[in-house]
C-alpha positions in Angstrom: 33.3 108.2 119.8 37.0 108.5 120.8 38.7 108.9 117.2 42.4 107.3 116.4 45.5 108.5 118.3 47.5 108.6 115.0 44.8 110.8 113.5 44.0 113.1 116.0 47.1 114.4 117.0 48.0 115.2 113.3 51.5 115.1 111.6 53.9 117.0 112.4 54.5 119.4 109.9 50.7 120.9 110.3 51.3 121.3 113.9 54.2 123.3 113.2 51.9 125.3 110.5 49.7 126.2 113.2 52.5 126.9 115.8 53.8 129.6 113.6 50.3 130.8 112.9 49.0 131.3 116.2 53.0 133.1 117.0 52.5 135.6 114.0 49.0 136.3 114.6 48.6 136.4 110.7 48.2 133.7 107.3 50.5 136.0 105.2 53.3 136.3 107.1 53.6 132.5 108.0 52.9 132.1 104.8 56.1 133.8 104.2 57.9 132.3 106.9 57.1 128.4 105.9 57.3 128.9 102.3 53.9 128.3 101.5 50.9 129.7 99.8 48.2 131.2 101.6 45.8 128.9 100.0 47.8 125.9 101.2 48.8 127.3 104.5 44.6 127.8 105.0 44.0 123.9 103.7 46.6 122.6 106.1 45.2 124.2 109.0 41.6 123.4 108.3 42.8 119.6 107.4 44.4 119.4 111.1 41.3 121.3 112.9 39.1 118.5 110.9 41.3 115.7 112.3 41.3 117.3 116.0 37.5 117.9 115.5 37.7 121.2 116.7 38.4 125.2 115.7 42.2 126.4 116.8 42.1 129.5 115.4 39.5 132.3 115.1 40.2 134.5 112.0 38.6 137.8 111.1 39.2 140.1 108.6 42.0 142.1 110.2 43.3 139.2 112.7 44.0 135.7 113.7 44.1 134.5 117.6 44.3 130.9 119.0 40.9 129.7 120.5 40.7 128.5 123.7 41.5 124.8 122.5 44.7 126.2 120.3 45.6 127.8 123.2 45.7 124.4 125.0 47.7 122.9 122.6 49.8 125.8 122.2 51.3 125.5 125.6 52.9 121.5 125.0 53.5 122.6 121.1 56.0 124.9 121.2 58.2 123.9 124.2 58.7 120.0 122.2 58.9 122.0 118.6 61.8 124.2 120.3 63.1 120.9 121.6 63.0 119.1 118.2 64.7 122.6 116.5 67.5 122.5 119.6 68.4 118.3 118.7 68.7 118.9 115.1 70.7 121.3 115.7 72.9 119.6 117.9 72.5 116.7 115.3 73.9 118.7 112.4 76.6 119.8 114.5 77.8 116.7 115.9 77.9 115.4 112.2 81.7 116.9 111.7 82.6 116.3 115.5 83.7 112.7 117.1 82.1 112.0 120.6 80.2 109.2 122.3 81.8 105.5 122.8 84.0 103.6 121.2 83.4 99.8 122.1 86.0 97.1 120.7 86.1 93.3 121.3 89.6 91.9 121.1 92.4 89.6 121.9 95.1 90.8 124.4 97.3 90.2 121.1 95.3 91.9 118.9 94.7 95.1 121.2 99.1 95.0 121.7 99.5 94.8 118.0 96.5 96.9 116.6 95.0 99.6 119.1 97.4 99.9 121.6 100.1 102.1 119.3 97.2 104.2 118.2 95.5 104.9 121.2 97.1 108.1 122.4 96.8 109.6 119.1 93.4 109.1 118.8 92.4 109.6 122.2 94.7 112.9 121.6 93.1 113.7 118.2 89.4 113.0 119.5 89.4 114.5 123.1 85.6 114.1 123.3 85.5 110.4 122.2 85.5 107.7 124.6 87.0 104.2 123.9 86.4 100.6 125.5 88.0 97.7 125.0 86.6 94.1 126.1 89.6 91.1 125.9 88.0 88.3 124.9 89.1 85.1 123.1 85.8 84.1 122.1 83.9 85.2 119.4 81.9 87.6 120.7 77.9 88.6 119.2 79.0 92.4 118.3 75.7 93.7 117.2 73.7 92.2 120.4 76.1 92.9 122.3 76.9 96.9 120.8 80.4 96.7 119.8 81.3 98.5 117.3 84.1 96.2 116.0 85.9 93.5 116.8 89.5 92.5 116.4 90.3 89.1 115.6 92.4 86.6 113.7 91.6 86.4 109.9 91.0 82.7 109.5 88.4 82.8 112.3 85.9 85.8 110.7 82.4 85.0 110.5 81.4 85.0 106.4 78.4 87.5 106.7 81.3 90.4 108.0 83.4 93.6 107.0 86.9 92.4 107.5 89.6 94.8 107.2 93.4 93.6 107.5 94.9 95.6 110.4 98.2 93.7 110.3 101.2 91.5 108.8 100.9 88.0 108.4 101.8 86.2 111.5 103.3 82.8 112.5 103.0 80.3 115.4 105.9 79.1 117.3 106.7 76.2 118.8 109.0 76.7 122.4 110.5 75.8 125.7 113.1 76.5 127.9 116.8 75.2 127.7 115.7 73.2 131.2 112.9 71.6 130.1 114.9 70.2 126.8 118.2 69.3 129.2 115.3 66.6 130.3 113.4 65.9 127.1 114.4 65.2 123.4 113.9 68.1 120.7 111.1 67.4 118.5 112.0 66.1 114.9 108.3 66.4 113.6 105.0 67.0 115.2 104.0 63.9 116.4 107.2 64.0 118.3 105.5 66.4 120.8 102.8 63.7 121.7 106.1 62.5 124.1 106.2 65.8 125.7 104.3 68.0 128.9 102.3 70.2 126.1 100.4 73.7 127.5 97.3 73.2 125.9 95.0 76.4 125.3 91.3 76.0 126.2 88.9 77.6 123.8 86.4 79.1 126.5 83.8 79.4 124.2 83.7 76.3 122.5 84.5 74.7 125.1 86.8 72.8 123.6 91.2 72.2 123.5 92.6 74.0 121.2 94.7 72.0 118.5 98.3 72.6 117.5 98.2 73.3 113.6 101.3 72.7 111.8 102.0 73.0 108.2 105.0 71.7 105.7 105.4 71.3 101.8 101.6 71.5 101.7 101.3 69.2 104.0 98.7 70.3 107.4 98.6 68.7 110.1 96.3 68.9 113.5 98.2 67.9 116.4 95.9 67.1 120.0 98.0 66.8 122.5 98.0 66.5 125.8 99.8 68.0 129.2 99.8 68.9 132.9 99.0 72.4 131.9 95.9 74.4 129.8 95.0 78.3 130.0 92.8 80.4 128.6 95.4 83.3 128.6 98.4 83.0 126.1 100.4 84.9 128.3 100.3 82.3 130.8 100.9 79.7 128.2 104.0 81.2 127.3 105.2 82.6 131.4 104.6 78.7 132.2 107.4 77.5 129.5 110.0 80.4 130.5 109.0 78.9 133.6 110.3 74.9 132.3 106.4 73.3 133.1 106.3 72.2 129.3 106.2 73.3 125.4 104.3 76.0 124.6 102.7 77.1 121.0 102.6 80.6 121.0 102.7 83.7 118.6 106.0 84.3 117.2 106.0 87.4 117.7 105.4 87.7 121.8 107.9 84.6 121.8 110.6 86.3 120.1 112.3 88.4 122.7 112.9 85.2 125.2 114.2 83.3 122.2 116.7 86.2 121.6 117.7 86.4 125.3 117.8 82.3 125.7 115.5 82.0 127.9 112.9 80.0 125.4 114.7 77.8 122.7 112.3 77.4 119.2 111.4 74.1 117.9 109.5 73.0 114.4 110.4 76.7 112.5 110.1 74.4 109.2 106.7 73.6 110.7 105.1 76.5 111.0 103.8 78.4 107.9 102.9 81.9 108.1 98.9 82.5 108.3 96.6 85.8 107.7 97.0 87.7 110.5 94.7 90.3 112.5 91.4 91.7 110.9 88.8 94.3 112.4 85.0 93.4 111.6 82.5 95.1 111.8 78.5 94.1 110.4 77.8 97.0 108.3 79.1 100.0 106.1 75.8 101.7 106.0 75.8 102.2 110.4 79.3 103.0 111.1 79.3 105.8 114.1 81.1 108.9 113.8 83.7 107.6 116.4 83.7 104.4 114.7 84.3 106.5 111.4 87.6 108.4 113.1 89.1 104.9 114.2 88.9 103.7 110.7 90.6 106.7 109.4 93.4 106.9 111.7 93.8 103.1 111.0 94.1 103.7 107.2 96.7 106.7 108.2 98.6 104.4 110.1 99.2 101.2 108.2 99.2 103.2 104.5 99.6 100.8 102.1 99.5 97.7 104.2 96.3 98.0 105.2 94.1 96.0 103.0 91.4 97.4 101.8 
């Protein structure tokens, strides 16, 4: 009768009894070697012989030699026991050194603002490590989809998530160029805008058009509006208003420059509140990577006491 896989092939620890019997040709010195007792050294190789159903050793009084099965077994044994030694070796030492791939969903805002200015120092830092960044403006499935982290803004973090603050508090503005406004009147309040050609951001993954928040004395509003123009890339949103095709509502921060050099003109700054600004998540604290680990660090190093912890 063909007895149980599981049981016939024994656990590992008494194959590795026998392995360094049948090498030291002797019970006392593996004894010695495995930190056992010759009485229990004995018992574990008689309890895997009873599980294999056969003898693996022949012992007399002055010696002890593999049988012609043990012999057998001998020859797989020892090349996947020296295997086993060789990766937990390689396991312990890759514990204090950072290697293998970093993967990161984010924004194009959020990789300019968070990883881009520490990416040479970590890539400097951590020679061995690998890094891969996915833009995305969807919320992305990080553990089916093995990232380690995403980047994303804070308002918009799924509840069952690590979220760590990566950066300030940031604020929407609200912009077009001095040609479109020669044709069209400034916007007093919000609703104003419903008279204007609006660039409207499509949200890919809801499928759905993004709408203008605005907020005042307490007072939120949600503005839908409609245009000749909708992206999916902000940077297009705010190229086609430096461009006069409409009003665009756009991070403050990417807008700033052209607002400095005249080439956008702001609109609604009483109407835009600052919000909570970039976060990294991540699902767990108990499988962060090694490489994962080192970005985390160098984050912390980086923001000091900004980063929110």
């Amino acid at each position: 009768m063909r007895t149980d896989r599981t049981m016939s092939r024994g656990s590992l620890d008494d194959l590795s009894a026998f392995a360094t019997v049948a090498r030291t040709r002797s019970f006392t010195r593996a004894a010695t070697e495995l930190g056992l007792s010759n009485s229990m050294l004995s018992y574990t190789i008689k309890r895997l012989e009873k599980r294999l159903g056969m003898a693996l050793l022949q012992r007399t009084s002055r010696s002890v030699a593999p049988t012609e099965a043990g012999e057998k077994l001998l020859l797989t044994l020892e090349p996947a026991l020296d295997a086993i030694d060789e990766t937990l070796s390689e396991l312990d030492h890759d514990r204090d050194r950072v290697s293998g791939t970093l993967r990161i969903t984010a924004t194009r805002q959020a990789y300019e603002a968070v990883v881009r200015p520490m990416l040479g120092e970590f890539c400097a830092t951590h020679p061995e490590a690998t890094v891969e960044v996915i833009i995305d403006y969807g919320f992305r499935d990080i553990v089916s989809d093995r990232f380690d982290a995403g980047i994303r803004l804070g308002e918009k973090l799924q509840q069952d998530m690590i979220a760590l603050r990566v950066g300030p508090e940031l604020r929407m503005a609200v912009v077009a160029s001095p040609d479109y406004l020669a044709q069209h009147p400034v916007p007093a309040v919000p609703q104003d805008l419903q008279a204007h050609r609006c660039i409207n951001y499509r949200m890919v993954t809801a499928n759905s058009i993004y709408s203008w928040e605005f907020e005042k004395d307490g007072r939120q509003l949600e503005v839908g509006l409609s245009g000749p123009l909708t992206f999916n890339e902000p940077d297009l949103m705010l190229q086609a208003a430096i461009d006069g095709l409409g009003v665009a509502y756009v991070l403050e921060n990417e807008a700033a420059q052209h607002v400095d050099c005249g080439h956008l003109v702001r609109m609604l700054d009483d109407w835009t509140a600052p919000f909570p600004g970039f976060f990294l998540y991540y699902p767990s604290r108990h499988q962060v990577s090694p490489v994962f680990a080192a970005f985390l660090a160098l984050l912390r190093a980086r923001r000091g006491r900004s980063f929110a912890r």
